[in-house]
C-alpha positions in Angstrom: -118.4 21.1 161.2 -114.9 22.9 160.7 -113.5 21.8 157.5 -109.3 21.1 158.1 -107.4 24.1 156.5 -106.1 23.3 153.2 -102.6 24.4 154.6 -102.3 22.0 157.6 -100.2 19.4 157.2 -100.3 18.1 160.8 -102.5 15.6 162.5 -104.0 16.5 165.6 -102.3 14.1 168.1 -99.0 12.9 167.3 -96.7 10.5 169.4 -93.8 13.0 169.0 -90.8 11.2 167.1 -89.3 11.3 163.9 -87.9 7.9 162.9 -85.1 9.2 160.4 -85.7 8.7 156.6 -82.4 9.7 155.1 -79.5 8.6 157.2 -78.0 7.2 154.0 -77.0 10.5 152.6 -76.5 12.7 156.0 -75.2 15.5 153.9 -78.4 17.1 153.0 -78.7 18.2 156.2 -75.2 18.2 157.4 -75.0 21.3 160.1 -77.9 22.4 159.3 -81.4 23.1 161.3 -83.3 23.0 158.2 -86.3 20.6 158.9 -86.4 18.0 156.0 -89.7 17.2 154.3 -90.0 13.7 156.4 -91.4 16.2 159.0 -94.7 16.7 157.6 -97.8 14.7 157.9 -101.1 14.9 156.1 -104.1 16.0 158.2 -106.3 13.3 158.9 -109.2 15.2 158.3 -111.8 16.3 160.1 -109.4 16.2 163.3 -111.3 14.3 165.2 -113.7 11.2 164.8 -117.0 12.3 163.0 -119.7 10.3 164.2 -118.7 10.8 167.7 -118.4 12.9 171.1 -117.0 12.1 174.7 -120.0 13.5 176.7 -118.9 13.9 180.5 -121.9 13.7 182.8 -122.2 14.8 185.8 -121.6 13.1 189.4 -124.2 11.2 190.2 -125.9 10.6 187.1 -125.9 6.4 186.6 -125.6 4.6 183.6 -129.6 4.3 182.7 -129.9 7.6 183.7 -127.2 8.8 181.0 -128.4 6.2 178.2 -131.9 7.8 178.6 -130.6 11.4 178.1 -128.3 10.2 175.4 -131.6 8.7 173.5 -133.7 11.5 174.1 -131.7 13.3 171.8 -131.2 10.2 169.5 -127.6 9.2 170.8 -126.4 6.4 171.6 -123.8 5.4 174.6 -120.9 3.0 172.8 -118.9 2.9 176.3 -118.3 4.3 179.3 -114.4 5.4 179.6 -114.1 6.5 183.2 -116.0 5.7 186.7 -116.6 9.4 186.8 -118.8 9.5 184.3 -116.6 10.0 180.8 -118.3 8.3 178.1 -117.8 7.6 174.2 -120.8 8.3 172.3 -122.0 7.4 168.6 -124.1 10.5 167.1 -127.2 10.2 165.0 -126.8 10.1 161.3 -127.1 12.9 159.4 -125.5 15.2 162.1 -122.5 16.8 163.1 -120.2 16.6 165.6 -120.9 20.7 166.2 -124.3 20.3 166.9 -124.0 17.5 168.5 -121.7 19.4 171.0 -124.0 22.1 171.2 -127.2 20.1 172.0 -125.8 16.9 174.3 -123.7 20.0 176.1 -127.0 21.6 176.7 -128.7 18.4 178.8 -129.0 19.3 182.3 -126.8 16.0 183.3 -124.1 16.2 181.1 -121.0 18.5 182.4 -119.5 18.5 178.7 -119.6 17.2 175.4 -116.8 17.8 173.0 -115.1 15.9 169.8 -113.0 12.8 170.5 -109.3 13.9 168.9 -107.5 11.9 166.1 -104.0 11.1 167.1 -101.4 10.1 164.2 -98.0 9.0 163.4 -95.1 11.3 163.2 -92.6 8.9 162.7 -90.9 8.3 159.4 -88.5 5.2 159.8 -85.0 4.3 158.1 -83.3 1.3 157.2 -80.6 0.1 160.5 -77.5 0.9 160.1 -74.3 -0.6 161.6 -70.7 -0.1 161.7 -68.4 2.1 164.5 -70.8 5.6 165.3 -70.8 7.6 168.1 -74.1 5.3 169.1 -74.1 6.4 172.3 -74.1 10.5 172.4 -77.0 10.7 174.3 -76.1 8.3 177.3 -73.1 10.7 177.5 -74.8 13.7 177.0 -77.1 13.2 180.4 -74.2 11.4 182.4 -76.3 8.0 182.6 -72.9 5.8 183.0 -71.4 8.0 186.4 -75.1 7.2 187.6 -75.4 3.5 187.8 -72.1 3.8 190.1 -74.4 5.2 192.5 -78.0 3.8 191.7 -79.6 1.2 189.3 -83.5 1.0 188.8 -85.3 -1.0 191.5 -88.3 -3.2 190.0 -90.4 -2.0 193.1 -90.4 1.2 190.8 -93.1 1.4 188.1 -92.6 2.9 185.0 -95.6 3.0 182.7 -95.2 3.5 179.1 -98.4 5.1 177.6 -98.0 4.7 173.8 -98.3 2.4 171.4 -97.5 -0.9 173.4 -94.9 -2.4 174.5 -92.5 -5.8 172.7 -93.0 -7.3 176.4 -93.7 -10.9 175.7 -94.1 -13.4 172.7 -97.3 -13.9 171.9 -99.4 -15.4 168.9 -100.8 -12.4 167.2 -104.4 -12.3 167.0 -106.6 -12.8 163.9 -108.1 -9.2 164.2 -104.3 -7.5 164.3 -103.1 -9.8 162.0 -103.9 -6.9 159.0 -102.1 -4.1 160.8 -98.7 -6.1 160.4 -96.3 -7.2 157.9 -97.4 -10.3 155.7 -96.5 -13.5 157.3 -96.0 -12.2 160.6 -97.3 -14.8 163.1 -96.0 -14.0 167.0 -95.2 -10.9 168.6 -91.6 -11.4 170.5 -90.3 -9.9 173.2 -87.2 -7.3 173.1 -84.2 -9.0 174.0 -83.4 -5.2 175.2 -86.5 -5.3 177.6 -86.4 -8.4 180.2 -88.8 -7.4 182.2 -90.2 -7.2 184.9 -93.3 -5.9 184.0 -97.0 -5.3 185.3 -99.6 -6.5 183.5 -101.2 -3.7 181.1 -103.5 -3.1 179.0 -104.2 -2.4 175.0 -107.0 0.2 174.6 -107.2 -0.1 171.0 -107.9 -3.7 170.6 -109.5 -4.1 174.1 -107.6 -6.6 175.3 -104.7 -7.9 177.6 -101.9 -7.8 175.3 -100.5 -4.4 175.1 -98.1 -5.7 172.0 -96.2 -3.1 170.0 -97.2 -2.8 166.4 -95.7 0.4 165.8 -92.3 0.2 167.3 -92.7 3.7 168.6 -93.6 2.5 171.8 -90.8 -0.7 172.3 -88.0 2.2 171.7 -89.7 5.0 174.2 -89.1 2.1 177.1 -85.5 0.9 176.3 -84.4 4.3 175.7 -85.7 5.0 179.3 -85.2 1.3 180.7 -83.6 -1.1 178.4 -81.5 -3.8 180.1 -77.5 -3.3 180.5 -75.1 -5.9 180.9 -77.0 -8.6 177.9 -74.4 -7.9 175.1 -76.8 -6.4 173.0 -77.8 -3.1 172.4 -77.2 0.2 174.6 -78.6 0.3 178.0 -81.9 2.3 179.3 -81.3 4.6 181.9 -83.4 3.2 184.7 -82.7 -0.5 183.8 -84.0 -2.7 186.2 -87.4 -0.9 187.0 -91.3 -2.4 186.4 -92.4 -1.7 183.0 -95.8 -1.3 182.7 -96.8 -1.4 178.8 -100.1 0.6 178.2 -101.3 0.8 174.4 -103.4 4.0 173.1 -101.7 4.2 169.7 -102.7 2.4 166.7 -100.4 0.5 164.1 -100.2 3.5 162.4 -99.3 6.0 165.3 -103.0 7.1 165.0 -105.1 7.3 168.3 -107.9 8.9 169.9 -108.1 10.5 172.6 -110.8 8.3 173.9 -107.7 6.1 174.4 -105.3 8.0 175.7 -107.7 9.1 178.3 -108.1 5.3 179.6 -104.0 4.9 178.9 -103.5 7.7 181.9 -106.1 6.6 184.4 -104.9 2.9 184.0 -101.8 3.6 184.8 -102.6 5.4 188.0 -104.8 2.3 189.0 -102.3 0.3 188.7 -99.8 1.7 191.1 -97.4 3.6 188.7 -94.9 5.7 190.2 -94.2 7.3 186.8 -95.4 7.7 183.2 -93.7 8.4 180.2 -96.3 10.1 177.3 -93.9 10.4 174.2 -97.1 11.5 172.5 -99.3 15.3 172.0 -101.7 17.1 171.2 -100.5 20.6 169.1 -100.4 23.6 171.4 -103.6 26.0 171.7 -102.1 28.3 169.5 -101.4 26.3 166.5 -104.8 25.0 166.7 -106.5 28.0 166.6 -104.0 28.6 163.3 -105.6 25.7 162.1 -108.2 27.6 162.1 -110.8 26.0 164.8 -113.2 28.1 166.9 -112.3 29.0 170.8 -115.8 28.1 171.5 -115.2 24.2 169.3 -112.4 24.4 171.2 -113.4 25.7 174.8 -113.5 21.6 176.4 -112.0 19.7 173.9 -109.1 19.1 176.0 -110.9 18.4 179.6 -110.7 14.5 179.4 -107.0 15.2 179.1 -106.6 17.6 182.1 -109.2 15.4 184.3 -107.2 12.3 183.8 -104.1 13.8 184.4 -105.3 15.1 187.3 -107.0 11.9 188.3 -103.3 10.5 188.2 -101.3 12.8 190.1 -104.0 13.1 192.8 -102.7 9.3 193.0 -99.0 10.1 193.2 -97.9 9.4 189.4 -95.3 11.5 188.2 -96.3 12.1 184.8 -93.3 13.0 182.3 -94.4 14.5 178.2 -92.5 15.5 175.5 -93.1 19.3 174.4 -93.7 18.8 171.1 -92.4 18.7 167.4 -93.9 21.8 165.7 -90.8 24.3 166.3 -93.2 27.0 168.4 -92.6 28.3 171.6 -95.9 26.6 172.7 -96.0 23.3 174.7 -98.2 20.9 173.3 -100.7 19.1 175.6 -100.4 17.1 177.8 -96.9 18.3 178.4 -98.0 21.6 178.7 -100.7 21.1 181.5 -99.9 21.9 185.0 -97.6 19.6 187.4 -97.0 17.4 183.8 -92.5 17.6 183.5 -92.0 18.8 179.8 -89.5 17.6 177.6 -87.8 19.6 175.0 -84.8 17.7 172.3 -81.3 18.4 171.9 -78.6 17.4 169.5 -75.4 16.3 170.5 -74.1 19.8 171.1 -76.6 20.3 173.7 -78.3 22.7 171.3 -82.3 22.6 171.3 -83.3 20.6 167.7 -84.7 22.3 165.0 -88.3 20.8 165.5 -88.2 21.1 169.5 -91.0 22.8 170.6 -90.5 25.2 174.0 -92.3 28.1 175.8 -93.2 29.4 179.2 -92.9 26.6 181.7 -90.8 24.5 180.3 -88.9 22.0 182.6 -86.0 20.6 181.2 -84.3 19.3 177.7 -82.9 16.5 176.7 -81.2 14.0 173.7 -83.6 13.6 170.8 -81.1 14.1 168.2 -81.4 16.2 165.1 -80.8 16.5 161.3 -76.9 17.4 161.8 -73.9 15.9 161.2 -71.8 17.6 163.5 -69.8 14.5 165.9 -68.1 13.3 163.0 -69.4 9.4 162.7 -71.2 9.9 159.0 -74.0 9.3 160.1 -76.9 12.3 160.9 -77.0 12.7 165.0 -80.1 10.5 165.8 -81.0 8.5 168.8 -79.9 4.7 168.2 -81.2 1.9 170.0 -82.6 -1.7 169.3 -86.4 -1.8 168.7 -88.7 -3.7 166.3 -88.6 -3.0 162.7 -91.1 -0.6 162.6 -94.3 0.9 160.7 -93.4 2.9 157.8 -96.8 3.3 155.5 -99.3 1.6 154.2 -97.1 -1.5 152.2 -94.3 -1.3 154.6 -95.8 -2.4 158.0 -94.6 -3.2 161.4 -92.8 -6.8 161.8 -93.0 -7.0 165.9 -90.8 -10.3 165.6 -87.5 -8.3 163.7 -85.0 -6.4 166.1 -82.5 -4.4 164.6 -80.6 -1.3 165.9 -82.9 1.9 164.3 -83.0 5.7 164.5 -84.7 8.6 165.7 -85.6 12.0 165.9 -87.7 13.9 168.3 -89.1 14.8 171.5 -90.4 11.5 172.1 -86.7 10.7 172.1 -85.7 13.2 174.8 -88.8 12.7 177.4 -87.8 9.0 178.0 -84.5 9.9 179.2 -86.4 12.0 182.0 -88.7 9.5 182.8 -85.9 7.3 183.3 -84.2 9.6 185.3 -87.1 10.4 187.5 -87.6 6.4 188.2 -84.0 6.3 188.8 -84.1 9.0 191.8 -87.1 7.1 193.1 -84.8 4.3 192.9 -82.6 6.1 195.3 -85.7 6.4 197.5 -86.5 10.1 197.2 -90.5 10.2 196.2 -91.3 13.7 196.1 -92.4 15.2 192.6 -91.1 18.9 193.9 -87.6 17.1 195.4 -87.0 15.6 192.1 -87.5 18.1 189.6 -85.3 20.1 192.2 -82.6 17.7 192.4 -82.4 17.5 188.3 -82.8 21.7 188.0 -80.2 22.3 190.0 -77.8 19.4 188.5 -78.9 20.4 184.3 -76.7 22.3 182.0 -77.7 25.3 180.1 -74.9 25.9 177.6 -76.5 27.8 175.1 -79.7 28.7 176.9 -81.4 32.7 177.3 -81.1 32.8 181.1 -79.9 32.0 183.9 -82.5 31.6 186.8 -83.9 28.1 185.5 -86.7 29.9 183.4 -85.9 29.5 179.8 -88.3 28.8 177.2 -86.3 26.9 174.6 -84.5 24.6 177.2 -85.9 24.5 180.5 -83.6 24.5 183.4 -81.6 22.7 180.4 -80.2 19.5 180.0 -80.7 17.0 182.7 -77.1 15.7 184.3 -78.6 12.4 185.7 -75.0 11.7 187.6 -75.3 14.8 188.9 -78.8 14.7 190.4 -77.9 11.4 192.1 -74.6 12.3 193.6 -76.5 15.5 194.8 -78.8 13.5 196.4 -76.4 11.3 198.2 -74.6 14.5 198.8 -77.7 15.5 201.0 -78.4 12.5 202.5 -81.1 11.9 200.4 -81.9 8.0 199.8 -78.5 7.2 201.5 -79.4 3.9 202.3 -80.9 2.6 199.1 -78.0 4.2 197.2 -75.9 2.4 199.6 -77.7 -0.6 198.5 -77.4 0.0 195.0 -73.5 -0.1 195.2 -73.8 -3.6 197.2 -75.5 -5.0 194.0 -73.1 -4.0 192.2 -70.8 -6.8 193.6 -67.3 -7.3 193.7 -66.4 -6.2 190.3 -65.8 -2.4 189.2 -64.9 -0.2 186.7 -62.0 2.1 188.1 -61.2 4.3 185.1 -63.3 7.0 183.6 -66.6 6.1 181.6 -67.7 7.4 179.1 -63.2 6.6 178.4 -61.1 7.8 175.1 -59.9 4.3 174.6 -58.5 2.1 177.3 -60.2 1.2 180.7 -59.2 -0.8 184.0 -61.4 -3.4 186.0 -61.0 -4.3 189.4 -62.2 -7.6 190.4 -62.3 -9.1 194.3 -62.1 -12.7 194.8 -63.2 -14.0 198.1 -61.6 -17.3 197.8 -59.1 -18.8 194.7 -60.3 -20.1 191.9 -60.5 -19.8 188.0 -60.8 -16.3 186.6 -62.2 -15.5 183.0 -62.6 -12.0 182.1 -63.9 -11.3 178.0 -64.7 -8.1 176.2 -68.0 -8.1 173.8 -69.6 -5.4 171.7 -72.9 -4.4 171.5 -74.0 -7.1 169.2 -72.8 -9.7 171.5 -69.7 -10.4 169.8 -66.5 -11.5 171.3 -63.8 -9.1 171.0 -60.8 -9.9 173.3 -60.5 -12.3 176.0 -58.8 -10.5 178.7 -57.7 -12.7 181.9 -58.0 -16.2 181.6 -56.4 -18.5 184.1 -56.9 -19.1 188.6 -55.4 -17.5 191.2 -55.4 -16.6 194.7 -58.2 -14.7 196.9 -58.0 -11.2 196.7 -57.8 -8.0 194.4 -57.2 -8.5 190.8 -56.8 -5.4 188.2 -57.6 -6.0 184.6 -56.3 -3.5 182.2 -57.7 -3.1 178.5 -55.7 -1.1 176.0 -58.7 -0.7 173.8 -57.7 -2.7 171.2 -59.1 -6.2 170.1 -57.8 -9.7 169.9 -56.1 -8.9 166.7 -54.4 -6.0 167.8 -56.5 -3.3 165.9 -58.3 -0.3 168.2 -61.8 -0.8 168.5 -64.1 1.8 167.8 -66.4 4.2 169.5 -69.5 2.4 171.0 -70.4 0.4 173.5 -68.6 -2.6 175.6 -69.1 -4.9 177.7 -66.8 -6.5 180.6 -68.0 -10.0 181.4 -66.3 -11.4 184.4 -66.4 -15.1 185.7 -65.3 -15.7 189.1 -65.7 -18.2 192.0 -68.0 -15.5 193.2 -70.1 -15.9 190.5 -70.8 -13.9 187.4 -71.0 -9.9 186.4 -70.9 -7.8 183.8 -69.4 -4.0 184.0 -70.7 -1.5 180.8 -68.2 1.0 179.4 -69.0 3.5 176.4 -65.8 4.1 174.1 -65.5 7.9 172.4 -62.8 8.2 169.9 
């Protein structure tokens, strides 16, 4: 067995945020990269689970077959993982998970054997905070508003969320998760920032149907990349409107194995996803042989993770990763394996975040904030959006019926906002993987990046411009009818002046026949800040104007508003961000 260095501080899979601790007093770290002490985690040692292995057997070999080899050597089968033959496997007592390797590797059905890989929380959560901030940098940063002129997520698009489950539904917690989760805590409750729809998934921790978060890691990875717009509450994902499909490999407290994650990615190609968003990681080769395990330990301890991503994109699944938190230019796995998109995070000057991991092969950067204070709102620059109040340590668990506006750092932050834009190009109607990633290459911004020729390590092809990619498309013909379509939903109400705006904006609403008009302005808590138009009148166009200023007069602040419309065509609702 390989004892766990006494200098790592890292577990060995980590879903790849950093919920912030200190937001309170932002000038510790005010422009500065230096990485605050939330970042490190104890190791969870050994690494991996010690009375097991995931023993791969070869084709052909059925399941008697494989519990009879398995109990030659005194092993025991606990459950078979994939229809290819990956299995879990209990030990015998009194060995170890080396010599286990060495002799269940060595049985002339079994194509592998290697150790089943802890995953753990890298998440340290803060209390919400409220008030005027520049909430919405990161919207602004990939051009998500200029986007939904042009397209909007289509619900025959599936987005799977591979994490740590999903707030989807409300649901009576079950006896056997009632321990994991804050005292008194009876129902999990659905995100009022996640409507649906969604496919039905699956929790692969619990073993059961209800792929509930009781992290919170998870319920902010899928607004972030396809929260709903328009409800008054909260920011807006940036594929809104797409089929979530929750998938849960992450336990309570961010810990996993990759037993799970294994299942996580295979479900989610058998059940049609078009894309996959894995905000979680394994550390790169390099910092693991730092840690100070053996090539030959290490030689398949990561082919479950390459067969099942392969197993998905043979089925058309565009599989989207974050590159990791541990500030290397290395790519931690599974972003790092080939054909997966890897996401590195920025802060809001575009500039890659202090714990961003990078290196060769890259594919593009995006928002995942970092521990500056550099836009001027008092507040360090983090991600923000509405999730549930979420795990901090043992004594401070998750409560999956609280919603409040929290957040975080990380690349778990900035891979979502790919994934979103990847779903909303298929929205557009454009399939291809290779078309895609070409479409957001040549639309991304590379301000402070090494090179020019789409190759740089620390950022990619750089930051993704998501208004860009779509207006390229259009541009080329590309999905021309569904964006097309897209514009038709978005009914006779627009927004005609810029957005993101500096502090006024103009509506223009079309009345097909007269009637009574009501036009109001709310914030993103759902409270009403300035009835605008109020009153009938005659078919035709009608301009609303708004000075940016509320019903008493005062200028509102930076963040994000809402234009709700009611006309004798019906109702809509038209989203504009505010920068002061």
């Amino acid at each position: 067995m390989i004892p766990a260095p006494s200098s790592v501080r890292f577990a060995l899979v980590l879903p790849l945020a950093l919920l912030a601790a200190a937001l309170l007093a932002p000038a510790a770290h005010a422009n500065s990269n230096v990485m605050p002490l939330e970042t490190a985690y104890p190791w969870r040692a050994p690494g991996y689970v010690p009375d097991e292995l995931l023993v791969k057997f070869k084709d052909g070999v059925g399941r008697a077959k494989a519990i009879s080899a398995l109990r030659s050597k005194g092993a025991t089968l606990k459950r078979a993982l994939t229809p290819d033959g990956l299995t879990q496997v209990q030990i015998p007592v009194g060995t170890t998970v080396d010599e286990e390797m060495d002799s269940l590797g060595a049985l002339p059905d079994v194509e592998y054997a290697t150790a089943n890989g802890y995953a753990a929380g890298f998440s340290t959560p803060n209390d919400p905070l409220f008030g005027v901030f520049d909430l919405t940098w990161n919207l602004r940063d990939v051009g998500a508003t200029g986007a939904w002129d042009i397209v909007t997520g289509d619900p025959s698009v599936v987005l799977a969320i591979i994490d740590s489950g999903v707030a989807y539904e409300d649901h009576a917690i079950p006896d056997y998760e009632l321990p994991n989760l804050a005292p008194g805590t009876k129902m999990y409750r659905q995100s009022p920032e996640l409507p649906g729809p969604f496919r039905p998934g699956y929790d692969f921790v619990n073993n059961d149907d209800h792929p509930n978060d009781d992290e919170g890691h998870g319920t902010f990875v899928a607004t972030i990349a396809a929260g709903q717009a328009n409800n008054h509450i909260g920011a807006a994902g940036i594929a809104f409107g797409v089929t979530i499909l929750p998938i849960k490999v992450l336990e309570s407290n961010s810990n996993g194995q990759m037993s799970a994650i294994v299942q996580g990615i295979r479900y989610a190609a058998d059940q049609g996803a078009n894309v996959a968003n894995l905000s979680l990681g394994f550390p790169p080769m390099s910092q693991l042989l730092a840690f100070g395990y053996t090539k030959k330990f290490l030689k398949d301890f990561f082919r479950p993770l390459k067969d099942a991503v392969k197993y998905a994109q043979s089925r058309g699944v565009i599989l989207v990763a974050a590159a990791g938190n541990f500030s290397v230019p290395d790519i931690s796995f599974p972003a790092g394996l080939p054909g997966v998109i890897s996401v590195a995070a920025t802060g809001v000057d575009d500039k890659i975040a202090s714990y961003s991991s990078g290196g060769p092969g890259l594919s593009f950067s995006a928002p995942g904030g970092d521990f500056t204070e550099i836009n001027g709102d008092h507040i360090q620059d983090a991600v923000a959006d509405v999730s549930i109040k979420p795990f901090r340590a043992i004594g401070s668990l998750c409560k999956p019926d609280s919603f409040n506006t929290f957040f975080f750092f990380g690349t778990s932050g900035a891979a979502p906002h790919v994934s979103g834009a990847v779903a909303l190009l298929m929205s557009q109607g454009i399939r291809s993987q290779g078309l895609i990633e070409e479409l957001l290459r040549d639309t991304a911004v590379n301000p402070w990046g090494r090179t020019s020729n789409g190759a740089d390590p620390v950022y990619g092809a750089g930051v993704i411009q998501i208004d860009k990619a779509v207006q390229l498309a259009a541009a080329r013909g590309l999905g021309a009818k569904l964006a097309l379509g897209a514009a038709n939903r978005l009914g006779a109400t627009r927004l005609m002046s810029e957005n993101p705006s500096r502090g006024s904006a103009t509506l223009s609403l079309r009345l097909s026949r007269p009637g009574a008009v009501r036009v109001q302005l709310y914030d993103v808590s759902g409270r009403l800040v300035r009835i605008l138009d109020q009153g009938s009148y005659p078919a035709g166009e009608r301009v609303i104007r708004w000075d940016g200023k509320d019903d008493h007069g005062e200028r509102v602040g930076s963040g994000v508003y809402f234009f709700h419309a009611e006309t004798p065509d019906g109702v809509e609702n038209r989203r504009v961000a505010v920068l002061r």
